[in-house]
N, C-alpha and C positions, 0 to 999 in steps of 0.2 A: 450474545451467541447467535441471534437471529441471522445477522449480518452474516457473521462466517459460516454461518451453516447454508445459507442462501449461496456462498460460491463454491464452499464444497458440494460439487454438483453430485459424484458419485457416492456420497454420504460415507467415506474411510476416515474424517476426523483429521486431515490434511487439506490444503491448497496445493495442487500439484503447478507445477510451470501454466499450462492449457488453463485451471480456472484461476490463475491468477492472471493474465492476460485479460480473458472476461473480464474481471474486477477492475483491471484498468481501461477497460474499453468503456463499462460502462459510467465513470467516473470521467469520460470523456477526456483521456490521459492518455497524449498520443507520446509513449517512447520508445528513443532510439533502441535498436538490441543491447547496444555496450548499458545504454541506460537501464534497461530491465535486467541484463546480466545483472550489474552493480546491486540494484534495488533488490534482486531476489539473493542475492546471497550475500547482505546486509541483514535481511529480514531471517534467511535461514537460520539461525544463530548454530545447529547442531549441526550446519551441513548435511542431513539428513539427503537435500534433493526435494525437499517439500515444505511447508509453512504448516507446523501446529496450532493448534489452540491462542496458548501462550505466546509461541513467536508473535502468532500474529496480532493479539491485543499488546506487546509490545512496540511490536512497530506501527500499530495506528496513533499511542500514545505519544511515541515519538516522531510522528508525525503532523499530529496534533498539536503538542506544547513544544516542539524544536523550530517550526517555521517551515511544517511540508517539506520540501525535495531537497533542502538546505540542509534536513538532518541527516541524508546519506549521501549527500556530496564531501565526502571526508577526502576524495580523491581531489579536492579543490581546482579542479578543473572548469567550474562557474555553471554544470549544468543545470544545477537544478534553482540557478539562480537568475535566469532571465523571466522578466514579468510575460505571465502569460504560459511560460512552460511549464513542462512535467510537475505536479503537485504545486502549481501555484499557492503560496501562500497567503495568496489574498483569496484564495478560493477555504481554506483551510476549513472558517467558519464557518463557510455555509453544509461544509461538506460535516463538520461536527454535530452541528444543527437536524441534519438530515438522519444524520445518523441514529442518535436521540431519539426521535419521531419513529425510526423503525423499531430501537428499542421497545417503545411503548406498542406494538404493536400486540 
């Protein structure tokens, strides 16, 4: 919960669009708008307009054990599958790793 609660900046218990951006900026995750379109209403699952709790330890999950950007490129269009783009999965680990380490905070 640390994590998500660190981008939920206004503390309402969502990621709205504005701190999920943050959250990719600061993951050094430069994506296109269609790409963040895609990625935020992948992750929204209720359509709500915002990322819960839940959603959101969902789609780190699967972000984590699917291969990063690979698990919401369902539009098969290759974006999330060039080395070095959006949610590199060679970056996965470190970024699982990192994660962990805040847990423990």
């Amino acid at each position: 919960q640390p994590f998500f609660h660190r981008y939920d900046r206004d503390g309402n218990g969502v990621i709205d669009e504005t701190e999920l951006r943050v959250l990719l900026s600061d993951l050094n995750e430069d994506v296109s708008n269609q790409q963040f379109k895609h990625l935020k209403s992948e992750m929204d699952t209720d359509a709500s307009g915002s990322i819960d709790f839940d959603e959101f330890v969902a789609a780190m999950d699967k972000l984590i054990h699917a291969g990063a950007w690979e698990a919401y490129d369902d539009a098969g269009d290759g974006a999330g599958e060039e080395a070095g783009g959006p949610l590199d999965p060679g970056d996965a680990d470190q970024r699982e790793e990192a994660a962990d380490g805040e847990e423990e905070e």
